[in-house]
N, C-alpha and C positions, 0 to 999 in steps of 0.2 A: 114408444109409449113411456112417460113416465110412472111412475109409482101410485101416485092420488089416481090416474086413472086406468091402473089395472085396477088400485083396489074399489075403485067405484064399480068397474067393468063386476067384479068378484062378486060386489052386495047387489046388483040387479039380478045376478043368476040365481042369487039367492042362499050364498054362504052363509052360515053363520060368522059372527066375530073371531071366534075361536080357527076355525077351518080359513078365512081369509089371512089371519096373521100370521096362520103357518106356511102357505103359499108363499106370502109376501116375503116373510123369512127366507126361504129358498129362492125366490126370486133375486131377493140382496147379495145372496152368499152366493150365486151360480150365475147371474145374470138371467134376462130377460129371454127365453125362448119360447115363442107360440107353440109349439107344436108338442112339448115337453107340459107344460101347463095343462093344454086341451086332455093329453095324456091323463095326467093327476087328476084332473075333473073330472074325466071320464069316470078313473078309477072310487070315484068318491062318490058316483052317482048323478052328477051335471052333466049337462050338453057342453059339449066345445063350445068355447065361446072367443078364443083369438087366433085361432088357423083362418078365420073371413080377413082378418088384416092382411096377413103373411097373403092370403089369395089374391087378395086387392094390389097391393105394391107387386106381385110380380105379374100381372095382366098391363099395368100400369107401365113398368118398364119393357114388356115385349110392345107394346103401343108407341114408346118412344125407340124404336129401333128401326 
């Protein structure tokens, strides 16, 4: 995923501006990890919102095996 659409993914769950540019920040400086993100969201008060990705591409690669 690039960045426009985590940060889209971030304003449909319903971040504020403030709350998604901090994410996004850590995003930039850490890279991209679902499962760390779902964390922080958790921790902020949102549902997980990109551990359904990470679920999808590995059902997706046990299918091409």
């Amino acid at each position: 995923m690039d960045l426009a659409e985590i940060e889209f993914e971030l304003e449909l769950a319903g971040l504020s501006r403030e709350q998604q540019i901090k994410l996004l920040s850590s995003i930039k400086r850490s890279g991209f990890d679902a499962k760390a993100v779902d964390k922080k969201l958790q921790l902020m008060g949102f549902a997980p919102v990109f551990t359904i990705y990470d679920e999808e591409e590995e059902s997706k690669s046990q299918v091409n095996k």
